[in-house]
C-alpha positions as CSV (number, residue, x, y, z in Angstrom):
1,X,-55.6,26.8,-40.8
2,X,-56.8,25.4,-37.5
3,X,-58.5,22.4,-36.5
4,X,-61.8,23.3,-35.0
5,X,-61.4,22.4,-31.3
6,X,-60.3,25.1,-29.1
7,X,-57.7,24.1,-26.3
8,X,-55.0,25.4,-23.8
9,X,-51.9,25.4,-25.6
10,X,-49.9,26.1,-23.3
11,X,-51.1,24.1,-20.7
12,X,-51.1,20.8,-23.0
13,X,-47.4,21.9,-24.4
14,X,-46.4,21.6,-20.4
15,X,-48.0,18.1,-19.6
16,X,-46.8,16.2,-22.5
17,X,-43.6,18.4,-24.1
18,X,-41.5,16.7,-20.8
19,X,-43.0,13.3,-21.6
20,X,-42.1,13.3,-25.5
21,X,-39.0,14.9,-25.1
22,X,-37.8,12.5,-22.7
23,X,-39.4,9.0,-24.6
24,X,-38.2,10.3,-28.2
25,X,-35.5,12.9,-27.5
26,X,-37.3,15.4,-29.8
27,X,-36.0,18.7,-28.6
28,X,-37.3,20.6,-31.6
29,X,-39.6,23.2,-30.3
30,X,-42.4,23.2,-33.6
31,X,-42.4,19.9,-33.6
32,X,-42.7,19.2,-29.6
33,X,-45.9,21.7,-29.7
34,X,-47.9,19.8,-32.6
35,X,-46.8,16.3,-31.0
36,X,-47.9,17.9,-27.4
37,X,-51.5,18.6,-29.4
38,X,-51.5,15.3,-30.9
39,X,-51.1,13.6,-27.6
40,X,-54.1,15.2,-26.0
41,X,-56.4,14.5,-28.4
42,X,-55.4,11.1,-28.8
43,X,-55.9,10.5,-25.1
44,X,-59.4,12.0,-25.2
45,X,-60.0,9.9,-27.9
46,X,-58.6,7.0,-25.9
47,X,-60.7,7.7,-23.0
48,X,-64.3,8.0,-22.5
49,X,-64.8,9.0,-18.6
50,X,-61.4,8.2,-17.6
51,X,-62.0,4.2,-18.5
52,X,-60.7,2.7,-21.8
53,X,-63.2,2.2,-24.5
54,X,-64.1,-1.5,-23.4
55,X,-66.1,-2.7,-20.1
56,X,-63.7,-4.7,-17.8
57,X,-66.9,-7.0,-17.6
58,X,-67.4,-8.0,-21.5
59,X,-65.3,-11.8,-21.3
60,X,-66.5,-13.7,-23.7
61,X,-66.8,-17.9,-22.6
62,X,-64.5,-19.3,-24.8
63,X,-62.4,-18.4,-27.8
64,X,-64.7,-18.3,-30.7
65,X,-64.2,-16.9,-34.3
66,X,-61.2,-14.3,-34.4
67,X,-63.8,-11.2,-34.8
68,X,-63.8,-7.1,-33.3
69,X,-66.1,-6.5,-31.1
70,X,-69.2,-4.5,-32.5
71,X,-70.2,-0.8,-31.5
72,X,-72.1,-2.2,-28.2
73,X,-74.1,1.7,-28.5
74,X,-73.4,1.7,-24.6
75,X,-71.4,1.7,-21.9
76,X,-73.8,-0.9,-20.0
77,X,-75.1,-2.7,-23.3
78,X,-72.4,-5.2,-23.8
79,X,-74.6,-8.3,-23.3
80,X,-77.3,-7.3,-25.9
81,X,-77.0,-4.7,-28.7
82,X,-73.1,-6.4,-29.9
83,X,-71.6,-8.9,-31.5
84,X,-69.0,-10.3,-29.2
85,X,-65.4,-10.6,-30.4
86,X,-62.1,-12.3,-29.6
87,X,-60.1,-8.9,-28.7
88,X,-57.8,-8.6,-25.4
89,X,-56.5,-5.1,-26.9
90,X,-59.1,-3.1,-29.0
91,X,-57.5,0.2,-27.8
92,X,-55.2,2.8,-29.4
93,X,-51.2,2.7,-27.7
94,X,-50.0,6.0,-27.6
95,X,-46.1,5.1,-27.2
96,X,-46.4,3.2,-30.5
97,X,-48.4,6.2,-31.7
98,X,-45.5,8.2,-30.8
99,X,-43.1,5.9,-32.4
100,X,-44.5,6.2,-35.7
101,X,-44.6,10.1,-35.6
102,X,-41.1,10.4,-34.2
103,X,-39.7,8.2,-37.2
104,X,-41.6,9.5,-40.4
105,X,-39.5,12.1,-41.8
106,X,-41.6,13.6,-43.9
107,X,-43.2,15.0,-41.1
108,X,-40.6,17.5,-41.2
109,X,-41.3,18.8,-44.5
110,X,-44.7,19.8,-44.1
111,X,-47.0,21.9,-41.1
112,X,-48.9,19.3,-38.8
113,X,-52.7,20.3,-37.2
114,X,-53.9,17.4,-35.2
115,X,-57.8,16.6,-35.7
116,X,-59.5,15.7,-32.3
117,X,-61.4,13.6,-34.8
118,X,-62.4,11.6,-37.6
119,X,-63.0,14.7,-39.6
120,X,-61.5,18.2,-39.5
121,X,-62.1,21.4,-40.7
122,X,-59.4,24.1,-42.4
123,X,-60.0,27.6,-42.4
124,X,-58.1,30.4,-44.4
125,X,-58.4,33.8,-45.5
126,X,-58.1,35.2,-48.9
127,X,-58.2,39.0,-50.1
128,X,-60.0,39.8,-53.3
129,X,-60.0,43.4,-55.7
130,X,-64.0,43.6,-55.1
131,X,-66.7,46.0,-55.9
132,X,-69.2,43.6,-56.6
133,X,-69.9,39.8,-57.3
134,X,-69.4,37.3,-59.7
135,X,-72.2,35.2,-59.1
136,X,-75.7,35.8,-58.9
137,X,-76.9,36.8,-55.6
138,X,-80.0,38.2,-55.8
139,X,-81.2,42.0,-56.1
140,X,-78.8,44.6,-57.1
141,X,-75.6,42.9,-55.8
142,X,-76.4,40.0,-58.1
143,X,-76.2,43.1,-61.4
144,X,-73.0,44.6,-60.2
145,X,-69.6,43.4,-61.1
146,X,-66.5,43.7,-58.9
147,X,-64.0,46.2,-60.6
148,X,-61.3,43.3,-61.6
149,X,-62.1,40.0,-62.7
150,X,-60.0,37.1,-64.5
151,X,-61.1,34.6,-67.2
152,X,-59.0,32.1,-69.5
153,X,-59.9,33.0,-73.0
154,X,-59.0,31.8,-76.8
155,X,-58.4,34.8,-79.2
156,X,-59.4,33.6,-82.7
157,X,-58.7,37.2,-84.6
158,X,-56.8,39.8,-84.7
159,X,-53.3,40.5,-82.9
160,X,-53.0,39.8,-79.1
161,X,-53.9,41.9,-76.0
162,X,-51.7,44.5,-74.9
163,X,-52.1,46.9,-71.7
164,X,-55.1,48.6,-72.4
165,X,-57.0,46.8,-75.0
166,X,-60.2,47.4,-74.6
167,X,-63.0,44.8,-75.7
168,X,-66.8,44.0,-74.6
169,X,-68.9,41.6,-73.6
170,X,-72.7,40.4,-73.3
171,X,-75.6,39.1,-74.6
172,X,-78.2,40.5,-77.1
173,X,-77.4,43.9,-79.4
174,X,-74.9,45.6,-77.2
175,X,-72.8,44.7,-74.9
176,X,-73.0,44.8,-71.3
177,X,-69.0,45.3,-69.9
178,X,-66.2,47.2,-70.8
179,X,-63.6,45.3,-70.3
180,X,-60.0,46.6,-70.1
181,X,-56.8,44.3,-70.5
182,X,-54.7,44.8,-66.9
183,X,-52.2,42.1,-67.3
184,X,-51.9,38.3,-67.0
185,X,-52.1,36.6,-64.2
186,X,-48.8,35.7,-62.8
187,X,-50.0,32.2,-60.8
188,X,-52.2,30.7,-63.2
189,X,-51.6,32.4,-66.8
190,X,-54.9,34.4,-67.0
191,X,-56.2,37.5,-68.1
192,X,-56.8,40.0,-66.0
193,X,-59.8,42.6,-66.9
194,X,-60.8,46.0,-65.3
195,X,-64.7,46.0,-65.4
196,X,-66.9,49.0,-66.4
197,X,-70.9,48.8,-66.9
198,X,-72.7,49.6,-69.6
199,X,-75.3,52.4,-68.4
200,X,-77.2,52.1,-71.4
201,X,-77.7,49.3,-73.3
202,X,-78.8,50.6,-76.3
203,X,-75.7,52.7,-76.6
204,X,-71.8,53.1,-76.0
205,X,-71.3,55.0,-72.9
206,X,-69.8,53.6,-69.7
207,X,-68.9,54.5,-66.8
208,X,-67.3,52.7,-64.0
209,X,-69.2,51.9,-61.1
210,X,-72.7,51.1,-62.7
211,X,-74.2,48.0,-63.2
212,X,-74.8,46.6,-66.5
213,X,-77.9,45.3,-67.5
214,X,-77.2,41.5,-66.6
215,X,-74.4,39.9,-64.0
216,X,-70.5,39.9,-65.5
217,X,-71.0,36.0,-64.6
218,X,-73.8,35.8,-66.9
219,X,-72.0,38.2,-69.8
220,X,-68.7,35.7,-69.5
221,X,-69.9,32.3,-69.1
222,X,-74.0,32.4,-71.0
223,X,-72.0,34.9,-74.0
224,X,-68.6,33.4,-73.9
225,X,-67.2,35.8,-77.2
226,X,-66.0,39.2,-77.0
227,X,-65.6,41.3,-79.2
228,X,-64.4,44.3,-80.8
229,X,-66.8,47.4,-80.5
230,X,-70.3,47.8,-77.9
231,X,-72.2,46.5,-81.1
232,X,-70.8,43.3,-80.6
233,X,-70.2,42.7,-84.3
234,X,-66.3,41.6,-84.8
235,X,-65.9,38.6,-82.6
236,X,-62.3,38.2,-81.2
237,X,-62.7,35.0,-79.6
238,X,-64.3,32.9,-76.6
239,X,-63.9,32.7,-73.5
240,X,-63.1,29.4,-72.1
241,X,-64.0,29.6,-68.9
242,X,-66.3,31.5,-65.7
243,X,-65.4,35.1,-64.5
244,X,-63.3,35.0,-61.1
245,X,-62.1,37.1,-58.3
246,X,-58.7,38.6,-58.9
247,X,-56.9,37.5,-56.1
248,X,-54.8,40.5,-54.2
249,X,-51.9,38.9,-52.3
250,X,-50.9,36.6,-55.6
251,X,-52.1,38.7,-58.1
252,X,-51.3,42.2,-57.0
253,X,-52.5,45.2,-59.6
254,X,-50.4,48.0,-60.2
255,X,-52.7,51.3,-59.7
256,X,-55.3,49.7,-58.2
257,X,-55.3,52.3,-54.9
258,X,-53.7,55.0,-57.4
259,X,-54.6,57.3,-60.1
260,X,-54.5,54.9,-62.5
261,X,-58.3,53.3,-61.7
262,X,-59.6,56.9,-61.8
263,X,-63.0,56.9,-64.1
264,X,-61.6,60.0,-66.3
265,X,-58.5,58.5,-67.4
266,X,-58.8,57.7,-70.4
267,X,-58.4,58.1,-74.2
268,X,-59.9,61.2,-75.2
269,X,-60.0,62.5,-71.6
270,X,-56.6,63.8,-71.3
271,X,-54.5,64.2,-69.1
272,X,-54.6,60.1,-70.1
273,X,-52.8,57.9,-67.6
274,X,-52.3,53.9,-68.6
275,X,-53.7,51.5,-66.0
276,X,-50.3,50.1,-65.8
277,X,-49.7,53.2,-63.9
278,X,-48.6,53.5,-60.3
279,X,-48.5,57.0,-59.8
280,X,-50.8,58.2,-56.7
281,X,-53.5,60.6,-57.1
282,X,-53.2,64.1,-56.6
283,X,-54.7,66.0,-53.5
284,X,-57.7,67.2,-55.2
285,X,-58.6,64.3,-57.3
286,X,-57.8,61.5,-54.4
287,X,-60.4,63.7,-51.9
288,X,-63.3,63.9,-54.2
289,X,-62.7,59.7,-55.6
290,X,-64.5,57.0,-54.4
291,X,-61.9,54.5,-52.6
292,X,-61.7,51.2,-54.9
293,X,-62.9,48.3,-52.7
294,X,-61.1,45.0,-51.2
295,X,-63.2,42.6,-50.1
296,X,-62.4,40.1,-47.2
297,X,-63.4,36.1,-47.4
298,X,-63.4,33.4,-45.6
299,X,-63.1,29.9,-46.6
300,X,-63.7,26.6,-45.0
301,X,-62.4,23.3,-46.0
302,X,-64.0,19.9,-44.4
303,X,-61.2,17.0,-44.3
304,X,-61.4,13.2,-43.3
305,X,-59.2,11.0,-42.1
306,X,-57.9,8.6,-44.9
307,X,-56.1,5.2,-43.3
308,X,-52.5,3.1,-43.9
309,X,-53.6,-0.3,-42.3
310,X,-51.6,-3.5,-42.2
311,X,-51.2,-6.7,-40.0
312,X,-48.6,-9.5,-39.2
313,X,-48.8,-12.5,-37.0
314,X,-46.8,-15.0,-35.5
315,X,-46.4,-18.7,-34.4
316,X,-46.4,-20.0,-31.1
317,X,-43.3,-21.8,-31.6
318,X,-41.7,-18.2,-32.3
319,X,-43.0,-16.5,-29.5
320,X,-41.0,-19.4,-27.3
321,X,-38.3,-20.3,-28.8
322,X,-37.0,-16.7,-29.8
323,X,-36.8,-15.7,-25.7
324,X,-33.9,-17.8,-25.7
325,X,-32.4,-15.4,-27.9
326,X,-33.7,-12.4,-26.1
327,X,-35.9,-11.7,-28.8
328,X,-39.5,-10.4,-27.9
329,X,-41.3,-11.8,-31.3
330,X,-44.5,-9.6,-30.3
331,X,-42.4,-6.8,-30.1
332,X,-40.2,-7.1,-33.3
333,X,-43.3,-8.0,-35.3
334,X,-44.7,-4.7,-34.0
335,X,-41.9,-2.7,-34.8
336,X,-41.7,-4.0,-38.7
337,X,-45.4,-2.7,-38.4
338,X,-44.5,0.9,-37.3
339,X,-41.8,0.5,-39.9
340,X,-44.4,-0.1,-42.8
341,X,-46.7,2.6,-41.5
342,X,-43.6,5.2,-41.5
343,X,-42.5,4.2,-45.1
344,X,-46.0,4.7,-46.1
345,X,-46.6,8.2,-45.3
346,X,-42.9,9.5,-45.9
347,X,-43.6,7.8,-49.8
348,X,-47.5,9.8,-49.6
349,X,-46.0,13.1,-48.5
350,X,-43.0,13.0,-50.7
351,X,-45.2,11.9,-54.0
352,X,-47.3,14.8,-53.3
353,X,-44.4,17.3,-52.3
354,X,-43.1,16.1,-56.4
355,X,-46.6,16.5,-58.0
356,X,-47.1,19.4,-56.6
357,X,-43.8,20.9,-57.3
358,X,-44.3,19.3,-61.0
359,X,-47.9,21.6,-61.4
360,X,-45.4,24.5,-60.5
361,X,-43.0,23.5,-62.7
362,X,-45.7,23.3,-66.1
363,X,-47.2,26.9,-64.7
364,X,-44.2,28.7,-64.5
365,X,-42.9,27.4,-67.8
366,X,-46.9,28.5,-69.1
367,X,-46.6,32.2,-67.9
368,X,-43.4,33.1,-68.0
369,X,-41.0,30.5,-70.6
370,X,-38.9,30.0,-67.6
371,X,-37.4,26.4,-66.7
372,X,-35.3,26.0,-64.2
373,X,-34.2,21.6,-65.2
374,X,-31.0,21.6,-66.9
375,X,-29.6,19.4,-68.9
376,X,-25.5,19.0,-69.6
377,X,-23.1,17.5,-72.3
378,X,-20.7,17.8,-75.3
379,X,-23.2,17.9,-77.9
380,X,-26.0,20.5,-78.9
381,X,-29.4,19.3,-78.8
382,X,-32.9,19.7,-76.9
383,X,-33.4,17.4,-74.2
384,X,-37.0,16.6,-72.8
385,X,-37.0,15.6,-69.1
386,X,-39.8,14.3,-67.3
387,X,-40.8,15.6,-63.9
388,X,-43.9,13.3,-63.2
389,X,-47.2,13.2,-62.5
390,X,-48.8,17.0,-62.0
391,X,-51.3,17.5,-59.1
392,X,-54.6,17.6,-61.2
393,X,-54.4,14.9,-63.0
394,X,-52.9,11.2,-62.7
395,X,-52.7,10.5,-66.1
396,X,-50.3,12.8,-68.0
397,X,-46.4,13.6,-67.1
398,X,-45.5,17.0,-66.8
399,X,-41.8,17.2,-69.1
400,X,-39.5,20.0,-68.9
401,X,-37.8,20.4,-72.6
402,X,-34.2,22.4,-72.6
403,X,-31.2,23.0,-75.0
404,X,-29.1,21.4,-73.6
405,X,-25.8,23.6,-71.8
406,X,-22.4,22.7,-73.4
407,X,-19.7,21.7,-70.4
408,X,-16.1,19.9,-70.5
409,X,-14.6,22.4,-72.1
410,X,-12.9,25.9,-70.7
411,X,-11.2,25.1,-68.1
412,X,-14.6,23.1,-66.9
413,X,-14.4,20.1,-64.4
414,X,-16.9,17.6,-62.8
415,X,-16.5,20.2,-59.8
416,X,-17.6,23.0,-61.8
417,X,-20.6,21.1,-62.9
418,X,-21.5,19.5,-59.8
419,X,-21.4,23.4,-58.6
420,X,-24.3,23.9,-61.0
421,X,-27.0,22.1,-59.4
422,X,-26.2,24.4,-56.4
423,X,-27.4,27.4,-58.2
424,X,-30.6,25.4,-59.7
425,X,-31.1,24.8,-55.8
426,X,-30.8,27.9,-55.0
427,X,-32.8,29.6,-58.2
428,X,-35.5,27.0,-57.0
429,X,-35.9,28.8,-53.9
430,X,-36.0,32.4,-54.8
431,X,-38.6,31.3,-57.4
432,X,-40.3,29.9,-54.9
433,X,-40.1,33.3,-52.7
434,X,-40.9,35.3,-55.7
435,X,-43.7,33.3,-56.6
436,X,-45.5,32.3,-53.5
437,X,-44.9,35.4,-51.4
438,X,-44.3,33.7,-48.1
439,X,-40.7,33.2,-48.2
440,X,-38.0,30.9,-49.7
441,X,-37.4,27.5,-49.4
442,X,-36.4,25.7,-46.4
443,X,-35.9,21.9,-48.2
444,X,-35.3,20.3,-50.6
445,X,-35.6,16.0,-51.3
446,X,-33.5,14.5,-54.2
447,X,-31.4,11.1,-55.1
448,X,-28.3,9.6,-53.9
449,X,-26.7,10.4,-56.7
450,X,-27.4,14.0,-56.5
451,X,-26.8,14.5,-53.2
452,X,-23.1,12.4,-53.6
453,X,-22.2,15.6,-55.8
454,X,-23.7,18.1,-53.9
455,X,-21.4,16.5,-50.9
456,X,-18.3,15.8,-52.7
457,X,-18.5,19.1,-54.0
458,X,-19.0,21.0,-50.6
459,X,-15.7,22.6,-50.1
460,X,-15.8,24.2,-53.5
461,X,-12.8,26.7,-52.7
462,X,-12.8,28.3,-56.3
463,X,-16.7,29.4,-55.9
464,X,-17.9,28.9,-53.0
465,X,-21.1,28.9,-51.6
466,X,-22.5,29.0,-48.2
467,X,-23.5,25.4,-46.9
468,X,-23.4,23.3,-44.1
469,X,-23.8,20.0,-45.9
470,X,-21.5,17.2,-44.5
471,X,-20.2,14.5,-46.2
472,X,-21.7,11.0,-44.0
473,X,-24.2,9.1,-46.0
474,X,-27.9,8.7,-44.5
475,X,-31.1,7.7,-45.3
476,X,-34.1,10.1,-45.7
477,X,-32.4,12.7,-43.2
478,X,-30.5,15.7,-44.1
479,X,-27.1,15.9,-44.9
480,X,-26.8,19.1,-44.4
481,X,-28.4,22.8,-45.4
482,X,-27.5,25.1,-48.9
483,X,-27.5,28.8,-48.6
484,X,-30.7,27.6,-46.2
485,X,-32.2,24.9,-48.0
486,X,-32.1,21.3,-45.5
487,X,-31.1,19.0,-48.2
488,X,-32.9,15.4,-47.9
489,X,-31.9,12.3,-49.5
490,X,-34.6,10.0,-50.2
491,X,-33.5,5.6,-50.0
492,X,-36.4,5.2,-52.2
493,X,-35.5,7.0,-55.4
494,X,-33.7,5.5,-57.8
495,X,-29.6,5.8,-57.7
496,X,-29.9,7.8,-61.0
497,X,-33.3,9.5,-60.9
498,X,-31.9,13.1,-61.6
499,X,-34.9,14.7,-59.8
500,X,-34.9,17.3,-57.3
501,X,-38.0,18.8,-55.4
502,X,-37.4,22.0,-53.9
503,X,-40.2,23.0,-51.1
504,X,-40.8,26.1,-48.1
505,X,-42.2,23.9,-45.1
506,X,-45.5,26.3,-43.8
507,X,-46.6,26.9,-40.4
508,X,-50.4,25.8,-41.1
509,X,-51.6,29.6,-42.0
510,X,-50.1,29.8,-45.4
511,X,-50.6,27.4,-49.1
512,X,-49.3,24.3,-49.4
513,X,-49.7,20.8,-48.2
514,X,-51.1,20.2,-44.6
515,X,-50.1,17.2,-42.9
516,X,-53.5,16.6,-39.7
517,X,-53.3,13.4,-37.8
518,X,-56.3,11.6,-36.1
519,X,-54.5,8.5,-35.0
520,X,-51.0,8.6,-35.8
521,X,-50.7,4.4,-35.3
522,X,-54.0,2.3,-33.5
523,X,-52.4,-1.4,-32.7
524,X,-55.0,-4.5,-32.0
525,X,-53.7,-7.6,-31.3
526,X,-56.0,-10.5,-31.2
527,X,-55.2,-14.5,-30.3
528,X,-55.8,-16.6,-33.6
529,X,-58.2,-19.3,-32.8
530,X,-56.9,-22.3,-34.9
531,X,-53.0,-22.0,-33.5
532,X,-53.9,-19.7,-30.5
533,X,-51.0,-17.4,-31.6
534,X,-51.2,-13.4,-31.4
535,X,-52.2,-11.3,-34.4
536,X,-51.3,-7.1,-34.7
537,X,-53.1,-5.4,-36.6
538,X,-51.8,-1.6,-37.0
539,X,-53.4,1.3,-38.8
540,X,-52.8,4.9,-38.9
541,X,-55.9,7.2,-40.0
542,X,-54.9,10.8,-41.2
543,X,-55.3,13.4,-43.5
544,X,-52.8,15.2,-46.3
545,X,-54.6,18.4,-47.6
546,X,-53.9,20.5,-50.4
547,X,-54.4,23.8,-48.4
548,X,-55.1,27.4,-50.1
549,X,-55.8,28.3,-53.7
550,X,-52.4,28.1,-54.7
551,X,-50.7,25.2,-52.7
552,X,-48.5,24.7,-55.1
553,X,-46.5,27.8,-54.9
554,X,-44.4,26.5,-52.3
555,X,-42.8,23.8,-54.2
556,X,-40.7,23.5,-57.1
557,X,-39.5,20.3,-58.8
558,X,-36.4,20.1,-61.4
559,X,-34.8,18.2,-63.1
560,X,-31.4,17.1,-64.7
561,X,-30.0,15.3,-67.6
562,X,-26.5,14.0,-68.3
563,X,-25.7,13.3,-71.7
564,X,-23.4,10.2,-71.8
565,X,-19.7,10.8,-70.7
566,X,-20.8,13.7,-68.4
567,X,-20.6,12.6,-65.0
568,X,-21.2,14.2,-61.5
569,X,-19.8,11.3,-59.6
């Protein structure tokens, strides 16, 4: 994903890296290159032929109302088209910009792409089995269906589908599609259907490649049964929602450039091979097929700035009789304002690092029964914990319910259990590598109770495994790293909220959450006209997308459950 002003890199990287580096002390190189971006854009939008945005000329007579200034549509039109206002300081400050993006943490858990503007655009690629199209297009295209597609269906009769089950679709007396049972989808839970068209309506023969005669998105969504034989007379059940692209790089088919999609196997056309197969074609066979297709698209994604805005003021009798105290009362009252603004997005990045990793959490548990929360005691029992709110909807909590593990007994000790949520961590982020396909995790956010037992129980000599995690208390900064895995402790979450969010930090090209700053932090400070005393107003305008179809792949959120008398601490 890009934002979608071109720019020297390099060149920008060298006039502000030295700048940054030496103002923050940020020496990290990732972060000194999107901060280096950020920089230039917000000069240009600073600037407007090398002048701030104001003419030097626009002093009003008088104080007046406290008001902004209006859009004067000119640089010369100050005296007619606007409203005049009270403003000495109506433009961004890049140092406090700076300040803010040096301090919020949760920048560090998520891939930044400055916008040069108030709205940005994301770009990304996805690969699809093709062969055809799901929607209607028009002409021919619009009749022929790609060879795979998925749908989420509701069987109503007879047992469930296995590899190879066969059942058709359509409208009218016979069906239109063939459609063979590949596998379920191992993302979002649905089935997975190799496509043949019908050639004939009126009858039973099909052979792949040919169009039926109406589009597959027509036959799924307008029809939405299938059913047993071409007659369409035993319904099986409904589909429950519109024929997709199977997706190749998450859903990868077995066979699909082997032997396995070739039109004469199967039943009755020995020698039969199952579609499950991966073997590859032979010589003869493979240079007289046509090559399945794989289709290429591109996807755009427009974003807009959202804003964190807040103000303070202060008396005049502060602003004196603090000096004698050596205490700048602008200056503090700006600094509790950066302070808000940080808190703000570190609470908005990390509630949607959870909900996302909370989505993951319900879909793995949906495809493949696993659950990676734990809960611990002396008794036998299930144990429902909830993870929170999932990413499509605000409404309903996403629980994890597990049996929960017998410990305390066996030679077991609060070490030895405190050594479990090591491996949870660490199953967390294999899932997550298994899962999303771009790697493992590289953090994870939890408690302060959580992370006092994954630091007390560092040195484990007995079973060790490989960390770096040190034993100093700290705020939202990490404490250390787990077979990889920074581990960050969040001030915010309560002492015995038993949550952990496990999560692979991107580099903008790949799913998951994207963080793209317009204006990190904007500061106006205005003169009150009742107590002529200085007002700051603050706000940071941004945006925190949900990137690629599966963003949530790339987190993980557990959680844990201690039945009375079981402590970690």
């Amino acid at each position: 994903m890009y934002a979608n002003q071109l720019i020297n890199e390099a060149e920008v990287q060298k006039t502000w890296g030295p700048i940054i580096e030496e103002s923050t002390g940020i020496t990290e190189k990732a972060k000194l290159s999107w901060m280096s971006k950020y920089c230039h854009y917000h000069n240009l939008n600073e600037s407007v032929y090398n002048t701030v945005h104001l003419n030097p000329n626009m002093n009003t007579q008088g104080m007046g109302a406290t008001a902004f200034p209006s859009d004067p549509t000119t640089m010369n039109n100050f005296n007619g088209a606007m409203t005049p206002g009270s403003g000495d300081r109506p433009f961004s400050l890049l140092p406090l910009a700076m300040q803010v993006a040096a301090q919020t943490v949760g920048l560090d858990l998520v891939p930044v792409v400055p916008m040069q503007g108030p709205m940005g655009v994301l770009t990304y690629l996805d690969f699809v089995y093709g062969g055809g199209r799901t929607t209607q297009a028009g002409g021919i295209d619009g009749n022929s269906a790609p060879l795979l597609i998925k749908a989420p269906l509701t069987q109503v009769t007879g047992t469930a589908l296995a590899v190879n089950s066969v059942i058709y679709v359509g409208t009218g007396a016979n069906a239109s599609y063939e459609l063979t049972y590949v596998g379920q989808s191992r993302i979002d839970g649905f089935p997975i259907f190799r496509v043949r068209g019908n050639s004939d309506a009126a009858g039973t023969t099909f052979a792949q490649g040919t169009e039926g005669y109406e589009p597959i998105y027509t036959a799924v969504a307008a029809a939405t049964s299938f059913f047993l034989e071409a007659a369409m007379t035993t319904d099986l059940g409904d589909f429950d929602g519109a024929a997709e692209y199977v997706k190749a790089l998450e859903d990868h088919i077995t066979g699909f450039s082997g032997d396995a999609f070739e039109d004469n196997n199967r039943a009755g056309n020995p020698p039969m091979v199952a579609i499950d197969s991966n073997d590859p074609y032979e010589r003869g066979v493979g240079e007289s097929t046509p090559d399945n297709i794989m289709g290429l698209s591109l996807f755009n994604k427009s974003v807009a700035a959202k804003t964190f805005q807040v103000a303070a003021a202060v008396t005049r009798e502060q602003v004196q009789d603090l000096k004698q105290f050596g205490i700048d009362a602008v200056a503090q009252v700006e600094a509790v304002l950066v302070n808000e603004l940080t808190q703000s997005i570190n609470k908005y990045i990390l509630d949607r690092i959870f909900r996302n990793g909370a989505t993951n959490a319900g879909n793995v548990n949906t495809v493949d029964g696993l659950q990676l929360s734990a809960a611990y005691g002396t008794t036998v029992g299930a144990v429902t914990i909830p993870l929170g709110l999932g990413n499509a909807d605000n409404t309903t909590i996403i629980n994890a319910t597990v049996q929960r593990t017998i410990v305390g007994a066996g030679g077991e000790t609060q070490g030895t259990l405190q050594r479990r949520l090591y491996t949870k961590v660490l199953a967390a982020s294999n899932l997550i590598a298994t899962r999303g396909r771009r790697g493992p995790a590289t953090f994870a956010v939890t408690s302060g109770e959580i992370a006092t037992a994954l630091q007390d129980v560092a040195g484990f000599v007995p079973y060790p495994l490989s960390n770096t995690i040190n034993q100093a208390g700290g705020s939202l900064y990490p404490i250390g790293a787990l077979a990889g895995v920074t581990i960050y402790v969040d001030p915010n979450m309560a002492w015995t909220d038993y949550r952990v969010a496990v999560g692979r930090k991107g580099d903008g090209n790949s799913p998951g959450l994207v963080f793209m700053p317009y204006l990190m932090a904007e500061s106006v400070e205005t003169i009150a006209e009742g107590t002529m005393a200085p007002k700051i107003a603050v706000k940071s305008r941004f945006a925190l997308v949900d990137a690629g179809f599966h963003p949530e792949t790339m987190y993980y959120t557990l959680g844990f459950n201690f039945e009375a008398g079981t402590s970690i601490i």
